[in-house]
N, C-alpha and C positions, 0 to 999 in steps of 0.2 A: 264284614261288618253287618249287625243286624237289622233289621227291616226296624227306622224311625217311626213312631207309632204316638198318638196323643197322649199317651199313659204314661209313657218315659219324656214327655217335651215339657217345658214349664208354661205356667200360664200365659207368659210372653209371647213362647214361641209358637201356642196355639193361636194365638190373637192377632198375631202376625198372618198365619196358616189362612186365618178365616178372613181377613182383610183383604187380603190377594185375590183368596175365592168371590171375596164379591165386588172387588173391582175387574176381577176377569166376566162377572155378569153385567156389569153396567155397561163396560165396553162391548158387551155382546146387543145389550139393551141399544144403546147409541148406534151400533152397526145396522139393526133392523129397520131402524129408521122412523118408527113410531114415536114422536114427543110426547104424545099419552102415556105410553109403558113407559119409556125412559122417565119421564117424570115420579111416574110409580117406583119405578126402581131405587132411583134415590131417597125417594121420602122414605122406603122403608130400610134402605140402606142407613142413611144418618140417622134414624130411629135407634136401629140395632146399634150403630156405633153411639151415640150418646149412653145408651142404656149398658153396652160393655165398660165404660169409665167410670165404674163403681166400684171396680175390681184395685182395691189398694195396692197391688202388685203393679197394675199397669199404669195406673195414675206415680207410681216412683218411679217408673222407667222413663216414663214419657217429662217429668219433669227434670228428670236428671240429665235426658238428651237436649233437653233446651236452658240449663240452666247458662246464663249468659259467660260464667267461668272458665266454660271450655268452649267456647265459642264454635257449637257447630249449628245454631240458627240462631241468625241473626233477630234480635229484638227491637222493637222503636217502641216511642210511649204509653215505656213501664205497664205494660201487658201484666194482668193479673197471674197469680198459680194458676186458677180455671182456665183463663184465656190460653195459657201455653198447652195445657191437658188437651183441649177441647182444640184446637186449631194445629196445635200437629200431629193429632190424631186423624183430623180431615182431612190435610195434608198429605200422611201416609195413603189415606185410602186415594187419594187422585193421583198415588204413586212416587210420589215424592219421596227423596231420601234426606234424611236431615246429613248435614255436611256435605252436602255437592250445590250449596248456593242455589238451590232450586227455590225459595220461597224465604218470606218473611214472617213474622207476627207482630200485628201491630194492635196495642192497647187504644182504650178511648173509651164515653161515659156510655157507650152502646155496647160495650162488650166487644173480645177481641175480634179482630179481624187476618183471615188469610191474605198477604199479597203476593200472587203469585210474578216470578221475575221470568225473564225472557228463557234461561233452561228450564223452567216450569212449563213453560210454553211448547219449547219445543218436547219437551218429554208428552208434553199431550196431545199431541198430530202424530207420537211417536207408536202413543198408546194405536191408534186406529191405521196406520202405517203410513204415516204422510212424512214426505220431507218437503216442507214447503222452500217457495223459490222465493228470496227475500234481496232488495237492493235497495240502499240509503243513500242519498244526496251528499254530499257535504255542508255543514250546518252553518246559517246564516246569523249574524248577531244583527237585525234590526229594528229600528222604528215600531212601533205601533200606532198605527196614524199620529193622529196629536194628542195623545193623551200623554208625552212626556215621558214614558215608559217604552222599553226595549225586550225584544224576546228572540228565542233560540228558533227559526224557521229551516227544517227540514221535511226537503221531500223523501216519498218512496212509496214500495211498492210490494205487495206479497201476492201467492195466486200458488194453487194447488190444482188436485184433480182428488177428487173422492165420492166413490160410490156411482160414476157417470157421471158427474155433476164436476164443473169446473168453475170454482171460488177465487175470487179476488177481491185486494181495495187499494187505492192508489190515495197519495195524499200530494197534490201538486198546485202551484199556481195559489190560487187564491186560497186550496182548501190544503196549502202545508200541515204539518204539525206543526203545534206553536208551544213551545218547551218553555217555563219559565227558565231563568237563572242570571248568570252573571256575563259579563265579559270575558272574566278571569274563568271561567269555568274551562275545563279539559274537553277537548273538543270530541276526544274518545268517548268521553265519559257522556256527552251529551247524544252521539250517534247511534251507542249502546242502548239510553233512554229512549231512543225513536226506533230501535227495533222491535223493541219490547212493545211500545204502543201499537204499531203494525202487526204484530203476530197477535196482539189481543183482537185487535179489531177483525183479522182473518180466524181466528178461532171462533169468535162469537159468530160468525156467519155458517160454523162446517157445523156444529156440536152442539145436541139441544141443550145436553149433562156435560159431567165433568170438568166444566168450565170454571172461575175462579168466582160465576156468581153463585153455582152451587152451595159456596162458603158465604161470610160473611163479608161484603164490597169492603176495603178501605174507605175510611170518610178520606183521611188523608194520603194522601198521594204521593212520592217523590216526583211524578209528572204529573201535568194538569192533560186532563182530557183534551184532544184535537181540535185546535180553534184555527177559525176561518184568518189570511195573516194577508192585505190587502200589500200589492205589490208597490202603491204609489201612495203617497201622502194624499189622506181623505180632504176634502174641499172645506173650506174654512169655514164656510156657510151649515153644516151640517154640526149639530152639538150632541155632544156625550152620548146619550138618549138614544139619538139617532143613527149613531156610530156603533153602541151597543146591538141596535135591533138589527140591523145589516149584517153584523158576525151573525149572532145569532141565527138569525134566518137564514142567512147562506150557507147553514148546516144541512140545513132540513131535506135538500134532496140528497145529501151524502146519509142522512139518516135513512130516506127509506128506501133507499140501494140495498140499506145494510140489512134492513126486515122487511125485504120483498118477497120473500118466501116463506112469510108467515103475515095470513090472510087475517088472521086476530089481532094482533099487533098493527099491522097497516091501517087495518081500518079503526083501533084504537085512535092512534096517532094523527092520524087525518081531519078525524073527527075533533078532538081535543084541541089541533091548533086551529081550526074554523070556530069552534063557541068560543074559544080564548080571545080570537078577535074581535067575534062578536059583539062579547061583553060589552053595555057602554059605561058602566060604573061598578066601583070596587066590589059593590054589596053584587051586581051578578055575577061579579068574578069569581066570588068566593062562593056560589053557589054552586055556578059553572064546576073550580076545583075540586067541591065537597061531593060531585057526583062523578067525578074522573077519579078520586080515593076509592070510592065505593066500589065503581065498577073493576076496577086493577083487583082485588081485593076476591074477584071471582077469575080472575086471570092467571095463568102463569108469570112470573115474574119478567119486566122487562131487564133489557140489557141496561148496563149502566152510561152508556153512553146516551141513549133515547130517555131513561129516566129524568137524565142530570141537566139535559137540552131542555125537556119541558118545565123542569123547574125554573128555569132561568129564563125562560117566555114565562111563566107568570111573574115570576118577580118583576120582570120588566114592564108586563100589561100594567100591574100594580103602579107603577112609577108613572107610567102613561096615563092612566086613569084619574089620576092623584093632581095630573095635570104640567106633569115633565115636558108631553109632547109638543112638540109643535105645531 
């Protein structure tokens, strides 16, 4: 058979060729270990690949592997044509093969979004040679204090070794995972859910790139981010307000376990929940906010779990300020 050559391949199968090629430089990018170049690498990766989906050949391929008829990626809220082009094209490049359930696409008024599912995950500790060590709880349907409402609480546990460096994060006791859902829900189906948040949360700690925030975050979720899940009935005497800020805050050192090894980030973070406290009225809060927008803005992107946490401290300062607290 003769020697395959670009000249004889279709435009597809060069677009594939060159995708490979420069996901095999990212992971080389991620391996060195520099966030600076990795970062560069990407930006100018997803440049290149936005700017190839002009090509009418590969924008038909790429819509026809997602079109919801043949069900080989799955869709949630009615993701536009662009959105399917554009996000399993990102997809491919982090490796992903449409039909082995490795990822989703999900629509919304921000444009779509990548979610990557728990063999997305493991294909990318696969990319850099990790088999991570992963063990789940059996899943608890409880109370949440007194607020009247019930949630899915599992513990566990992930931990690798990469590079010399040995990564973990455990979610136990007070700082379970706290899974919405049902009573009736499948108990498989809920312990799957808490692997998948486990391996996200051990990924964001190994991998500056190729991570699922590379893409576009889901606003929506099939699971709600790690909430603090208090082992006894909160005290009577403490309201909503007060119950809220206690989860809340009893995040904050699982947060900066999770970016102790990024000196930018920590001392973002640190800094932001001290003036947030600070604040004594809404108007310096929002001054406060308007100068943590600004400074992110010369930053690398945070994770989305330390994003989602400080939004939810000012919400709550807001509420406190307003004159919630007690």
């Amino acid at each position: 058979m003769g020697e395959l050559t670009t000249q004889n391949q279709s435009p597809v199968a060069v677009w594939l060729d060159r995708i490979d090629s420069t996901r095999n430089e990212l992971i080389t990018a991620a391996k060195n270990g520099s966030r600076v170049n990795a970062a560069f690498a990407m930006a100018e990766a997803r440049v290149a690949l936005i700017e190839s989906l002009k090509d009418e050949q590969i924008r038909a391929r790429l819509l026809r592997i997602t079109d919801p008829s043949i069900h080989m990626v799955e869709l949630a809220n009615n993701p536009s044509d662009e959105d399917r082009i554009r996000v399993c094209a990102i997809a491919i490049l982090s490796g992903f093969c449409p039909g082995d359930d490795q990822f989703a696409i999900f629509g919304g008024k921000g444009g779509g979004k990548l979610y990557t599912k728990e063999a997305g995950f493991r294909t990318l500790f696969a990319h850099l040679g990790i088999v991570p060590e992963l063990s789940v709880g059996h899943p608890e349907f409880v109370p949440l204090g007194n607020s009247g409402k019930k949630i899915w609480r599992v513990s566990g546990k992930a931990s690798c070794d990469y590079a010399g460096k040995t990564y973990s994060v455990e979610f136990s006791g007070a700082a379970s995972l706290g899974l919405p859902g049902y009573e009736t829900d499948n108990v498989a189906g809920i312990t799957a859910k808490a692997r998948r948040q486990i391996l996200k949360s051990l990924w964001a700690k190994v991998s500056p790139i190729l991570n699922d925030d590379h893409a576009d975050e889901p606003e929506i979720l099939p699971v709600g981010e790690p909430a603090a899940i208090t082992q006894q009935t909160e005290p009577e005497e403490l309201t909503d307000l007060q119950r809220q800020r206690k989860l809340i805050v009893g995040q904050f050192d699982r947060l900066r376990k999770m970016i102790a090894g990024d000196e930018q980030h920590t001392e973002f973070f640190n800094g932001a929940v001290l003036d947030l406290e600070a604040a004594k009225t809404v108007d310096q809060l929002g001054l406060v906010r308007d100068a943590m927008n600004e400074r992110r803005k010369d930053m690398k992107p945070l994770s989305k779990p330390v994003a989602d946490e400080l939004k939810r401290f000012v919400e709550l300062r807001v509420e406190e300020l307003k004159g919630g607290a007690a």
